[in-house]
C-alpha positions as CSV (number, residue, x, y, z in Angstrom):
1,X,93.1,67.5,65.2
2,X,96.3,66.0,63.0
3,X,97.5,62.9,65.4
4,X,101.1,62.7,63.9
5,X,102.9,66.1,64.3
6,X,106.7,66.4,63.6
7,X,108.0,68.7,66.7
8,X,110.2,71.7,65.5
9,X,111.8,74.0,67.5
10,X,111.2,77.9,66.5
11,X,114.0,80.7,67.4
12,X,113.4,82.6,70.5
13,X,116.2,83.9,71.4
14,X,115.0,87.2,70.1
15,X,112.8,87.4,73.1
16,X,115.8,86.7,75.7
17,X,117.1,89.5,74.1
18,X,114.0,91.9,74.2
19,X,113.7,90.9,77.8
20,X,117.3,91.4,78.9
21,X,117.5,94.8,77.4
22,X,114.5,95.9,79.0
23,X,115.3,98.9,81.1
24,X,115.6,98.3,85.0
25,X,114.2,100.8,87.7
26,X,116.9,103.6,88.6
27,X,115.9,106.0,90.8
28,X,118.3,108.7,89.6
29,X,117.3,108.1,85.9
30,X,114.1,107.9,86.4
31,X,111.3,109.8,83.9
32,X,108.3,111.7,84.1
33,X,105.5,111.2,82.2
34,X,106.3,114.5,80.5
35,X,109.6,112.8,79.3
36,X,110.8,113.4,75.7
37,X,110.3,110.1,73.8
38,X,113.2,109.3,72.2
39,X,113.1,108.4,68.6
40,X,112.7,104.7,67.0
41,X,115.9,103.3,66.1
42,X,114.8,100.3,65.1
43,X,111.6,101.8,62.9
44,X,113.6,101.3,59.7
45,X,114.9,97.6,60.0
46,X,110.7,96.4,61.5
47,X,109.8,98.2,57.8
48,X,111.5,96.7,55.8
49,X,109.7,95.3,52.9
50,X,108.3,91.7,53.0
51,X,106.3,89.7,50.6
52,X,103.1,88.1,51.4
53,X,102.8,84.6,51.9
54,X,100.9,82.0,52.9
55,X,101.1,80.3,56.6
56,X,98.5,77.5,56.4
57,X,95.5,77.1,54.9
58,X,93.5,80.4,54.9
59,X,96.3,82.0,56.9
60,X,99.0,85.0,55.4
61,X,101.4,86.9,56.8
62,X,100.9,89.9,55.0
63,X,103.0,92.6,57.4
64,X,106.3,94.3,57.0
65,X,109.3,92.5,57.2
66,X,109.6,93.2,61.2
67,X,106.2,93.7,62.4
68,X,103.8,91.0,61.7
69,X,100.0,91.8,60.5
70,X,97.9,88.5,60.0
71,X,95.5,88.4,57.4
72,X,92.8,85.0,57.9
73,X,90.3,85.1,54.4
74,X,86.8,83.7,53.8
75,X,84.7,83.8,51.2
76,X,82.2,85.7,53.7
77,X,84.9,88.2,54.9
78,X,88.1,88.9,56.1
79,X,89.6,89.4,59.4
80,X,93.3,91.4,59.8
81,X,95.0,91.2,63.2
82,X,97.6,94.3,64.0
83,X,98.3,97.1,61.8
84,X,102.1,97.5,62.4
85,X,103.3,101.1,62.2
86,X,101.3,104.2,61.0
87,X,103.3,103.7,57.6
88,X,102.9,100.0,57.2
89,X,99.3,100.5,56.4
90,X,99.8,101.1,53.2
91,X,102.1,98.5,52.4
92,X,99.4,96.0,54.7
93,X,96.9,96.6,52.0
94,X,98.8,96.3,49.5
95,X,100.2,92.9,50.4
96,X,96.0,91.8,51.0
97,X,95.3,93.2,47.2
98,X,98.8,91.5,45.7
99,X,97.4,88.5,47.3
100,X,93.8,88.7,45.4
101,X,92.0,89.8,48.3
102,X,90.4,93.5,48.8
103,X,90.8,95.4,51.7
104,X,86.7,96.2,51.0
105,X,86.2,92.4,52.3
106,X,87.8,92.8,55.5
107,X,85.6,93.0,58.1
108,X,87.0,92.8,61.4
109,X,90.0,94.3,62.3
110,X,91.9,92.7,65.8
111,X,95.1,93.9,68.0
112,X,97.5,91.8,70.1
113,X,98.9,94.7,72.2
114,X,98.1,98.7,71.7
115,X,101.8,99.8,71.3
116,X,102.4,102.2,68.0
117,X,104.5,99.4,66.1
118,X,101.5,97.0,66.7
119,X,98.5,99.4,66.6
120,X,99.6,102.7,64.6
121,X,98.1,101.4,61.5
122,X,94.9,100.0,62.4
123,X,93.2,103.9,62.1
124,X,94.2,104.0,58.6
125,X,93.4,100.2,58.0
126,X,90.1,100.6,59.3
127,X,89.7,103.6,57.2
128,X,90.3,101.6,54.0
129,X,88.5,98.6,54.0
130,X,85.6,99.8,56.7
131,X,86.3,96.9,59.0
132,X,84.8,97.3,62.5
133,X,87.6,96.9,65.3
134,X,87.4,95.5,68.1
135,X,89.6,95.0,71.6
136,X,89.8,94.0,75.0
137,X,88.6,97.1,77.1
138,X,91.9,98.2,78.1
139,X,93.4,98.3,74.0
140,X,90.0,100.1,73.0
141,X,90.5,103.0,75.4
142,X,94.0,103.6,73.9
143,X,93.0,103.0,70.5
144,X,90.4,105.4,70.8
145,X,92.6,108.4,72.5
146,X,95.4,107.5,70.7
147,X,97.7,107.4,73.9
148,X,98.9,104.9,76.9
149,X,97.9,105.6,80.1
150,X,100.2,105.2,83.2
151,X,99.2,101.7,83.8
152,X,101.0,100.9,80.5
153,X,104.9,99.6,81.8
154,X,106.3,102.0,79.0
155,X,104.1,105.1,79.6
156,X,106.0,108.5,78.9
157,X,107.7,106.3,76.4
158,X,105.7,105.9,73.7
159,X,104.4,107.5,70.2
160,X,100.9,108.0,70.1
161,X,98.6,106.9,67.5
162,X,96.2,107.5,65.4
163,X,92.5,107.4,66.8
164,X,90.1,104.5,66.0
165,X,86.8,106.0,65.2
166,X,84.7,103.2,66.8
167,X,85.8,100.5,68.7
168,X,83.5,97.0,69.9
169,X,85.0,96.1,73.7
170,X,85.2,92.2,73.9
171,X,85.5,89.6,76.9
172,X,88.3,87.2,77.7
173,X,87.3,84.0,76.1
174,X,85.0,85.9,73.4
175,X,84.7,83.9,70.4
176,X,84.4,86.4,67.2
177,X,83.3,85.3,64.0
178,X,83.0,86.4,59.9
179,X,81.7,84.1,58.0
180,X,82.8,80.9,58.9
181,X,85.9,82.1,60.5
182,X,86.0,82.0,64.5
183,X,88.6,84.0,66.1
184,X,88.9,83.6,70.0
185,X,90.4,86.2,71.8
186,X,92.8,85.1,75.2
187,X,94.1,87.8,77.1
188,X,97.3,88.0,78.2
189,X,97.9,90.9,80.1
190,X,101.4,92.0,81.3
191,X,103.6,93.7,78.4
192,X,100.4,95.8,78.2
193,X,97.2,95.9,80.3
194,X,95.1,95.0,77.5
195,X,97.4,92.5,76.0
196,X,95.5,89.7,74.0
197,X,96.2,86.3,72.2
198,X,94.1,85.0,69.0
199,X,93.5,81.4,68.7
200,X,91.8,80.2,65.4
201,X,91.8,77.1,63.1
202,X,93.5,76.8,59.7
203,X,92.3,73.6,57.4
204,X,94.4,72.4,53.8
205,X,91.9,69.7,52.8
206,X,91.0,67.8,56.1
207,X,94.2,68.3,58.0
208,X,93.3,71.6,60.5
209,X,95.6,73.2,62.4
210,X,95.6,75.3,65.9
211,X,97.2,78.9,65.5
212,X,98.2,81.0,68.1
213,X,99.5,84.6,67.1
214,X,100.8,85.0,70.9
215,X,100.9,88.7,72.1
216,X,104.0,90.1,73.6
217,X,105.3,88.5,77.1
218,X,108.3,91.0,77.8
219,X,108.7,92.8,81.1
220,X,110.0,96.0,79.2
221,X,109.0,99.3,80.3
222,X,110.0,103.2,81.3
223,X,112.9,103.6,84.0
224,X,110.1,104.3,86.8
225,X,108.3,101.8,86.3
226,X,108.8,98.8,88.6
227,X,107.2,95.4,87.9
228,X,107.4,94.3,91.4
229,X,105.9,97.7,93.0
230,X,103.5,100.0,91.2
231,X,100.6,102.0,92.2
232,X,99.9,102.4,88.3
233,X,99.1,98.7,87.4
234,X,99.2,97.2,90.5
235,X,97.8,93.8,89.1
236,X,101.0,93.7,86.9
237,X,102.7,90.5,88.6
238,X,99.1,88.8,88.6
239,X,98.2,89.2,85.1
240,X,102.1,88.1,83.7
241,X,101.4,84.8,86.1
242,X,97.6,84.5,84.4
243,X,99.6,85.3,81.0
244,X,102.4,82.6,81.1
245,X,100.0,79.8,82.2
246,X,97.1,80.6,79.4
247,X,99.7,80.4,76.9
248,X,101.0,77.2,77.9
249,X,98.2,75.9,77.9
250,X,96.7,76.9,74.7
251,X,96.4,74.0,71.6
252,X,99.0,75.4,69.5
253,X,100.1,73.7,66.1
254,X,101.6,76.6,64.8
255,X,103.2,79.8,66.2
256,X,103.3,83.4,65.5
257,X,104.6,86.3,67.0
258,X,104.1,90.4,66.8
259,X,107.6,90.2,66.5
260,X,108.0,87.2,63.6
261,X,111.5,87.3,64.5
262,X,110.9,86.0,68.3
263,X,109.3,83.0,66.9
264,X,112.3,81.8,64.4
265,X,109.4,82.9,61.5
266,X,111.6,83.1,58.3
267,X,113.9,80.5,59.5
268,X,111.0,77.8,59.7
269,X,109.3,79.5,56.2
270,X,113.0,78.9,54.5
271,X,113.1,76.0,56.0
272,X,109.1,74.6,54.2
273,X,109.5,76.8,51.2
274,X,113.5,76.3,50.4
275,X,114.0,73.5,52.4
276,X,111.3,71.1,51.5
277,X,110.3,70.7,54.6
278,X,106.9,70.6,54.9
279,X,105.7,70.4,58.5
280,X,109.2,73.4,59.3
281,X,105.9,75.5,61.1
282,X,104.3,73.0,62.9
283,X,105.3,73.1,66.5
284,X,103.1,71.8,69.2
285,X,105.8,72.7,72.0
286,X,106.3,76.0,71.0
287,X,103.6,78.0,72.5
288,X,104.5,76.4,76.0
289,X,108.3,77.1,75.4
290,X,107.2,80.6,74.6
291,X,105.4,81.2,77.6
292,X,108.2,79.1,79.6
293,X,111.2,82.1,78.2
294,X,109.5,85.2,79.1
295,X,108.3,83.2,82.5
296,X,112.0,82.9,83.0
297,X,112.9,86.4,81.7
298,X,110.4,88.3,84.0
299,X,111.8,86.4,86.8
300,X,114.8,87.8,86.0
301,X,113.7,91.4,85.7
302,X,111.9,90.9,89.1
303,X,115.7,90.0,90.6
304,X,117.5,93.1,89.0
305,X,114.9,95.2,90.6
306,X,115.0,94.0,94.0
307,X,118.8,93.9,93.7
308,X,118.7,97.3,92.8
309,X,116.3,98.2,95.8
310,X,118.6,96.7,97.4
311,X,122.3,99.1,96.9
Protein backbone atom coordinates (compact mmCIF):
# COMPACT_ATOMS: atom_id res chain seq x y z
CA UNK A 1 0.00 0.00 0.00
CA UNK A 2 1.17 3.81 -1.15
CA UNK A 3 1.93 5.57 2.50
CA UNK A 4 1.61 9.27 1.13
CA UNK A 5 -1.93 9.73 -0.42
CA UNK A 6 -3.13 13.34 -1.30
CA UNK A 7 -7.01 13.36 0.06
CA UNK A 8 -9.50 14.66 -2.67
CA UNK A 9 -12.89 15.01 -2.28
CA UNK A 10 -15.26 13.38 -5.17
CA UNK A 11 -18.89 14.94 -5.98
CA UNK A 12 -21.75 13.30 -4.30
CA UNK A 13 -24.21 15.37 -4.43
CA UNK A 14 -25.72 13.34 -7.23
CA UNK A 15 -26.55 10.79 -4.70
CA UNK A 16 -28.43 13.44 -2.23
CA UNK A 17 -30.33 14.02 -5.17
CA UNK A 18 -31.08 10.27 -6.16
CA UNK A 19 -32.05 9.77 -2.63
CA UNK A 20 -34.28 12.82 -2.12
CA UNK A 21 -36.27 12.19 -5.22
CA UNK A 22 -36.87 8.68 -4.29
CA UNK A 23 -40.56 8.22 -4.15
CA UNK A 24 -42.18 8.07 -0.55
CA UNK A 25 -45.01 5.49 0.45
CA UNK A 26 -48.64 6.99 -0.37
CA UNK A 27 -51.27 4.92 0.28
CA UNK A 28 -53.67 6.47 -2.34
CA UNK A 29 -50.96 6.31 -5.01
CA UNK A 30 -49.94 3.29 -4.41
CA UNK A 31 -49.16 0.54 -7.40
CA UNK A 32 -49.67 -2.90 -8.08
CA UNK A 33 -47.28 -5.10 -9.36
CA UNK A 34 -49.24 -5.16 -12.57
CA UNK A 35 -48.54 -1.30 -12.79
CA UNK A 36 -47.62 0.16 -16.21
CA UNK A 37 -43.89 1.02 -16.06
CA UNK A 38 -43.40 4.27 -17.12
CA UNK A 39 -40.91 5.07 -19.71
CA UNK A 40 -37.02 6.11 -19.01
CA UNK A 41 -36.61 9.73 -19.13
CA UNK A 42 -33.37 9.79 -18.38
CA UNK A 43 -32.27 6.63 -20.92
CA UNK A 44 -30.94 9.15 -23.41
CA UNK A 45 -28.65 11.51 -21.22
CA UNK A 46 -26.97 7.80 -19.18
CA UNK A 47 -26.24 6.88 -23.26
CA UNK A 48 -24.59 9.35 -24.21
CA UNK A 49 -21.39 8.54 -25.88
CA UNK A 50 -18.09 8.41 -23.81
CA UNK A 51 -14.64 7.50 -24.73
CA UNK A 52 -12.69 4.95 -23.00
CA UNK A 53 -10.03 5.71 -20.72
CA UNK A 54 -7.83 4.65 -18.43
CA UNK A 55 -8.46 4.78 -14.37
CA UNK A 56 -5.24 3.20 -12.99
CA UNK A 57 -3.14 0.81 -13.88
CA UNK A 58 -4.99 -2.17 -15.57
CA UNK A 59 -8.27 -0.39 -14.82
CA UNK A 60 -10.80 1.44 -17.86
CA UNK A 61 -13.83 2.85 -17.74
CA UNK A 62 -15.12 1.72 -20.78
CA UNK A 63 -19.22 2.46 -20.31
CA UNK A 64 -21.47 5.00 -21.64
CA UNK A 65 -21.27 8.36 -20.73
CA UNK A 66 -23.93 7.80 -17.74
CA UNK A 67 -23.72 4.30 -16.77
CA UNK A 68 -20.44 2.97 -15.88
CA UNK A 69 -19.14 -0.59 -17.16
CA UNK A 70 -15.54 -1.48 -15.72
CA UNK A 71 -13.27 -3.19 -17.78
CA UNK A 72 -9.87 -4.77 -15.47
CA UNK A 73 -7.32 -6.55 -18.35
CA UNK A 74 -4.59 -9.26 -17.99
CA UNK A 75 -2.63 -10.84 -20.13
CA UNK A 76 -4.53 -14.23 -18.99
CA UNK A 77 -8.04 -12.65 -19.40
CA UNK A 78 -10.34 -10.05 -18.84
CA UNK A 79 -12.94 -9.33 -16.35
CA UNK A 80 -16.02 -6.64 -17.20
CA UNK A 81 -18.23 -5.46 -14.30
CA UNK A 82 -22.03 -4.21 -15.41
CA UNK A 83 -23.26 -4.06 -18.83
CA UNK A 84 -25.22 -0.78 -18.68
CA UNK A 85 -28.40 -0.75 -20.82
CA UNK A 86 -29.51 -3.46 -23.32
CA UNK A 87 -28.09 -0.87 -26.03
CA UNK A 88 -24.83 0.01 -24.44
CA UNK A 89 -23.54 -3.41 -25.21
CA UNK A 90 -22.60 -2.68 -28.30
CA UNK A 91 -20.94 0.49 -27.65
CA UNK A 92 -19.23 -1.59 -24.34
CA UNK A 93 -17.44 -3.76 -26.78
CA UNK A 94 -16.60 -1.41 -28.84
CA UNK A 95 -14.88 0.78 -26.33
CA UNK A 96 -12.85 -2.88 -25.01
CA UNK A 97 -11.72 -3.35 -29.00
CA UNK A 98 -10.87 0.71 -29.48
CA UNK A 99 -8.83 0.15 -26.46
CA UNK A 100 -6.83 -2.99 -28.01
CA UNK A 101 -8.46 -5.56 -26.11
CA UNK A 102 -11.02 -8.27 -27.57
CA UNK A 103 -14.13 -8.93 -26.17
CA UNK A 104 -13.01 -12.97 -26.98
CA UNK A 105 -10.54 -12.38 -23.83
CA UNK A 106 -12.98 -11.50 -21.42
CA UNK A 107 -13.66 -14.08 -19.22
CA UNK A 108 -15.75 -13.17 -16.44
CA UNK A 109 -18.45 -11.01 -16.57
CA UNK A 110 -19.60 -9.23 -12.81
CA UNK A 111 -22.79 -7.01 -11.76
CA UNK A 112 -23.13 -4.47 -8.94
CA UNK A 113 -26.92 -4.43 -8.70
CA UNK A 114 -29.52 -6.39 -11.32
CA UNK A 115 -31.49 -3.17 -12.36
CA UNK A 116 -31.88 -2.88 -16.45
CA UNK A 117 -29.47 0.25 -16.60
CA UNK A 118 -26.88 -1.82 -14.73
CA UNK A 119 -27.58 -5.35 -15.97
CA UNK A 120 -29.56 -5.11 -19.48
CA UNK A 121 -26.50 -5.59 -21.31
CA UNK A 122 -24.67 -8.25 -19.67
CA UNK A 123 -26.92 -11.10 -21.99
CA UNK A 124 -25.63 -9.60 -25.00
CA UNK A 125 -22.06 -9.08 -23.46
CA UNK A 126 -21.90 -12.53 -22.43
CA UNK A 127 -23.01 -13.53 -25.84
CA UNK A 128 -19.96 -11.80 -27.44
CA UNK A 129 -16.99 -12.52 -25.78
CA UNK A 130 -18.30 -16.05 -24.02
CA UNK A 131 -17.44 -14.83 -20.59
CA UNK A 132 -19.00 -16.83 -17.74
CA UNK A 133 -21.11 -14.58 -15.32
CA UNK A 134 -21.39 -14.76 -12.13
CA UNK A 135 -23.53 -13.10 -9.05
CA UNK A 136 -24.54 -13.10 -5.65
CA UNK A 137 -27.66 -15.54 -5.49
CA UNK A 138 -30.21 -13.03 -5.31
CA UNK A 139 -28.72 -10.98 -8.91
CA UNK A 140 -28.47 -14.55 -10.60
CA UNK A 141 -32.10 -15.42 -10.18
CA UNK A 142 -33.08 -12.09 -11.86
CA UNK A 143 -30.45 -12.32 -14.40
CA UNK A 144 -31.59 -15.53 -15.29
CA UNK A 145 -35.54 -14.72 -15.52
CA UNK A 146 -34.92 -11.57 -16.68
CA UNK A 147 -37.39 -9.85 -14.03
CA UNK A 148 -37.32 -8.42 -10.20
CA UNK A 149 -39.12 -10.07 -7.84
CA UNK A 150 -41.25 -8.23 -5.05
CA UNK A 151 -38.43 -8.17 -2.72
CA UNK A 152 -36.81 -5.70 -5.13
CA UNK A 153 -37.85 -1.85 -3.47
CA UNK A 154 -38.74 -0.88 -7.22
CA UNK A 155 -40.65 -4.03 -8.26
CA UNK A 156 -43.69 -3.19 -10.69
CA UNK A 157 -41.31 -0.56 -11.72
CA UNK A 158 -38.92 -1.83 -13.75
CA UNK A 159 -37.90 -3.02 -17.44
CA UNK A 160 -37.01 -6.51 -17.66
CA UNK A 161 -33.98 -7.85 -19.19
CA UNK A 162 -32.47 -9.96 -21.22
CA UNK A 163 -31.87 -13.60 -19.81
CA UNK A 164 -28.31 -14.75 -18.85
CA UNK A 165 -27.92 -18.25 -20.21
CA UNK A 166 -25.82 -19.51 -17.33
CA UNK A 167 -25.04 -17.91 -14.24
CA UNK A 168 -22.10 -19.12 -11.29
CA UNK A 169 -23.90 -18.05 -7.66
CA UNK A 170 -20.99 -16.70 -5.46
CA UNK A 171 -20.56 -16.00 -1.48
CA UNK A 172 -20.05 -12.76 0.29
CA UNK A 173 -16.41 -12.45 0.74
CA UNK A 174 -15.73 -14.76 -2.48
CA UNK A 175 -12.52 -13.91 -3.90
CA UNK A 176 -12.70 -14.48 -7.96
CA UNK A 177 -9.87 -14.70 -10.05
CA UNK A 178 -8.51 -14.66 -14.09
CA UNK A 179 -5.32 -14.83 -14.40
CA UNK A 180 -3.62 -12.91 -12.05
CA UNK A 181 -6.49 -10.69 -11.41
CA UNK A 182 -8.47 -11.14 -7.98
CA UNK A 183 -11.80 -9.62 -7.81
CA UNK A 184 -13.60 -9.86 -4.33
CA UNK A 185 -17.04 -9.58 -4.22
CA UNK A 186 -18.80 -7.50 -0.88
CA UNK A 187 -22.33 -7.44 -0.77
CA UNK A 188 -24.21 -4.67 -0.07
CA UNK A 189 -27.67 -5.35 -0.02
CA UNK A 190 -30.32 -2.63 0.32
CA UNK A 191 -31.04 -0.67 -3.16
CA UNK A 192 -31.39 -4.32 -4.32
CA UNK A 193 -31.44 -7.61 -2.49
CA UNK A 194 -28.55 -8.90 -4.28
CA UNK A 195 -26.64 -5.73 -4.32
CA UNK A 196 -22.74 -6.25 -4.49
CA UNK A 197 -19.43 -4.24 -4.17
CA UNK A 198 -15.96 -5.25 -6.10
CA UNK A 199 -12.84 -4.57 -4.43
CA UNK A 200 -9.59 -5.28 -6.50
CA UNK A 201 -5.98 -3.94 -6.85
CA UNK A 202 -4.59 -1.76 -9.55
CA UNK A 203 -0.49 -1.45 -9.79
CA UNK A 204 1.56 1.45 -12.30
CA UNK A 205 5.06 0.11 -11.61
CA UNK A 206 5.18 -0.58 -7.78
CA UNK A 207 2.63 1.89 -6.51
CA UNK A 208 -0.84 -0.38 -6.15
CA UNK A 209 -3.91 0.92 -5.53
CA UNK A 210 -7.35 -0.20 -3.60
CA UNK A 211 -10.51 0.14 -5.98
CA UNK A 212 -13.87 -0.01 -4.97
CA UNK A 213 -16.62 0.22 -7.71
CA UNK A 214 -19.36 0.71 -4.74
CA UNK A 215 -22.89 -0.61 -5.72
CA UNK A 216 -25.88 1.63 -5.39
CA UNK A 217 -26.89 2.83 -1.60
CA UNK A 218 -30.24 4.67 -2.39
CA UNK A 219 -33.47 3.99 -0.67
CA UNK A 220 -35.49 4.47 -4.00
CA UNK A 221 -38.30 2.26 -4.75
CA UNK A 222 -42.20 1.77 -6.00
CA UNK A 223 -44.86 3.96 -4.11
CA UNK A 224 -45.89 0.66 -2.02
CA UNK A 225 -43.01 -0.13 -0.99
CA UNK A 226 -41.99 0.98 2.50
CA UNK A 227 -38.47 0.71 3.77
CA UNK A 228 -39.42 0.71 7.39
CA UNK A 229 -42.35 -2.09 7.01
CA UNK A 230 -42.42 -4.76 4.28
CA UNK A 231 -43.45 -8.27 4.26
CA UNK A 232 -41.51 -8.44 0.69
CA UNK A 233 -37.88 -7.88 1.93
CA UNK A 234 -38.28 -7.80 5.36
CA UNK A 235 -34.44 -7.76 6.09
CA UNK A 236 -34.43 -4.41 4.10
CA UNK A 237 -33.33 -2.09 7.20
CA UNK A 238 -30.74 -4.83 8.25
CA UNK A 239 -28.96 -5.28 5.15
CA UNK A 240 -28.75 -1.13 4.33
CA UNK A 241 -27.16 -1.05 8.14
CA UNK A 242 -24.69 -4.25 7.08
CA UNK A 243 -24.32 -2.12 3.69
CA UNK A 244 -23.26 1.38 5.05
CA UNK A 245 -20.74 -0.15 7.54
CA UNK A 246 -18.91 -2.66 4.86
CA UNK A 247 -18.41 0.19 2.76
CA UNK A 248 -16.90 2.28 5.29
CA UNK A 249 -14.87 0.12 6.15
CA UNK A 250 -13.46 -1.13 2.88
CA UNK A 251 -9.51 -0.02 1.85
CA UNK A 252 -10.51 2.27 -0.78
CA UNK A 253 -7.77 4.46 -2.78
CA UNK A 254 -9.93 5.08 -5.54
CA UNK A 255 -13.70 5.40 -6.09
CA UNK A 256 -16.23 4.42 -8.59
CA UNK A 257 -19.69 4.43 -8.95
CA UNK A 258 -22.67 2.64 -11.25
CA UNK A 259 -23.58 6.10 -11.50
CA UNK A 260 -19.91 7.90 -12.47
CA UNK A 261 -21.70 10.91 -11.87
CA UNK A 262 -22.40 10.20 -7.89
CA UNK A 263 -18.80 9.89 -7.42
CA UNK A 264 -17.63 13.46 -9.09
CA UNK A 265 -15.98 10.85 -11.93
CA UNK A 266 -15.22 13.35 -14.86
CA UNK A 267 -14.66 16.12 -12.58
CA UNK A 268 -11.63 14.32 -10.85
CA UNK A 269 -10.55 12.77 -14.60
CA UNK A 270 -10.54 16.61 -15.87
CA UNK A 271 -9.03 17.38 -13.10
CA UNK A 272 -5.62 14.44 -13.73
CA UNK A 273 -5.97 14.56 -17.46
CA UNK A 274 -6.58 18.55 -17.94
CA UNK A 275 -5.65 19.64 -14.83
CA UNK A 276 -2.24 18.06 -14.23
CA UNK A 277 -3.20 16.70 -11.29
CA UNK A 278 -2.07 13.56 -10.86
CA UNK A 279 -3.34 11.94 -7.73
CA UNK A 280 -7.35 14.11 -8.82
CA UNK A 281 -8.78 10.08 -8.21
CA UNK A 282 -7.11 9.12 -5.25
CA UNK A 283 -9.39 9.41 -2.37
CA UNK A 284 -8.97 7.39 0.75
CA UNK A 285 -12.09 9.10 2.50
CA UNK A 286 -14.34 8.71 -0.09
CA UNK A 287 -15.65 5.33 0.22
CA UNK A 288 -16.55 6.13 3.99
CA UNK A 289 -18.09 9.55 2.94
CA UNK A 290 -20.06 7.51 0.41
CA UNK A 291 -21.42 5.15 2.70
CA UNK A 292 -21.77 8.16 5.42
CA UNK A 293 -24.49 10.17 2.56
CA UNK A 294 -26.77 7.43 1.65
CA UNK A 295 -26.49 6.48 5.71
CA UNK A 296 -27.85 9.95 6.14
CA UNK A 297 -30.24 9.87 3.16
CA UNK A 298 -32.06 6.55 4.14
CA UNK A 299 -32.49 8.07 7.48
CA UNK A 300 -34.24 10.53 5.98
CA UNK A 301 -36.49 8.35 3.79
CA UNK A 302 -37.19 6.35 7.06
CA UNK A 303 -38.65 9.90 8.63
CA UNK A 304 -40.87 10.85 5.55
CA UNK A 305 -42.40 7.54 5.94
CA UNK A 306 -43.19 7.44 9.39
CA UNK A 307 -44.33 11.04 9.01
CA UNK A 308 -46.49 10.09 6.45
CA UNK A 309 -47.91 7.08 8.67
CA UNK A 310 -48.29 9.39 10.67
CA UNK A 311 -51.27 12.16 8.85
Amino acid sequence: MPTCLRSRAPALSLLVLLTASAHVFDPAQAQSPASQIPPCEQCAKWSIPQDPVRIYGNTYYVGVHGLASILITSPRGHVLIDGGLAQSAAKIAASVESLGFRMADVKLILNTHVHYDHAGGIAELQRQSGAEVAASKPTALVLTSGHSGPDDPQYGILPPIDKVAHVKVIKDGETLHVGPLALTAHFTPGHTPGGTSWTWQSCEGARCLNIVYADSLTAISADNFRFSSTRAYPNVQQDFTKSFATLSSLPCDILLTPHPDVSGLWERLAKRDNGGDANALIDTTACKRYADTARANYEKRLQQEAATASR
